[in-house]
N, C-alpha and C positions, 0 to 999 in steps of 0.2 A: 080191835084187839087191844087188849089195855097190857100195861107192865108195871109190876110192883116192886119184885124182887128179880133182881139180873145185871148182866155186865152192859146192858144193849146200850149202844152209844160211845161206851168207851173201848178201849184195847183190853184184849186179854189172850190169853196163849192157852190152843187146846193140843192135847195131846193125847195119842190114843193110835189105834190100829187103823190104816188108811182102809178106806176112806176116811177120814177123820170129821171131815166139815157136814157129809153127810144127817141126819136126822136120822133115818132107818135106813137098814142094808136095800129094801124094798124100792127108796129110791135112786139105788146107782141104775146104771144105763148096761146091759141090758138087767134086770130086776135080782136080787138074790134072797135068798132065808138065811137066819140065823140072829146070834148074838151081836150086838154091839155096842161098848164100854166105852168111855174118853172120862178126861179130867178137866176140868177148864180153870188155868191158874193155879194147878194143882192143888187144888179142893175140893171144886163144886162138879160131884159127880152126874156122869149123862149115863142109861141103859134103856134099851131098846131090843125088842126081838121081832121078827118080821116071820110069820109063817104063811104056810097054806091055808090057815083056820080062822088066825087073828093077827095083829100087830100092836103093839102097845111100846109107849117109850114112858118115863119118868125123870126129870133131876131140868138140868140148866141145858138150852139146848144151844148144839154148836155150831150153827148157821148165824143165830142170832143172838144169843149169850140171854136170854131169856126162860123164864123157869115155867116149863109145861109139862103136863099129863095128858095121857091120847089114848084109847082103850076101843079097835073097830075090830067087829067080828066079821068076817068074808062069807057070805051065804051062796051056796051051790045055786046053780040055776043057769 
């Protein structure tokens, strides 16, 4: 995994709705769905939504202050 654009390595402060450090709601313990927003240094935005069908997130991510896109469909079976 490479990094171009991000805070990884340095300090920064996110803020947002707890879980906060989380990546997608999909992985707190036990799993959940929905929305979830944070800021990191308040700027550099994070959004993600976790469902039944797909999950996808966008912006700077707040485990590791590193800027990703993530786009997985869940197939029935």
């Amino acid at each position: 995994m490479g990094f171009v654009v991000g805070f990884e390595g340095r300090g920064y402060v996110v803020t947002g709705k707890a879980p906060v450090m989380l990546t997608t709601l999909y992985d707190a313990n036990p799993p959940q769905y929905g929305w979830k927003t944070c800021l990191i240094n308040g700027w550099a935005p994070f959004f993600s939504y976790s469902g039944k069908r797909f999950l996808w997130y966008l912006g700077w991510r707040p485990a590791s202050g590193g800027f990703g896109l993530k786009f997985n469909i869940h197939l029935g079976g």
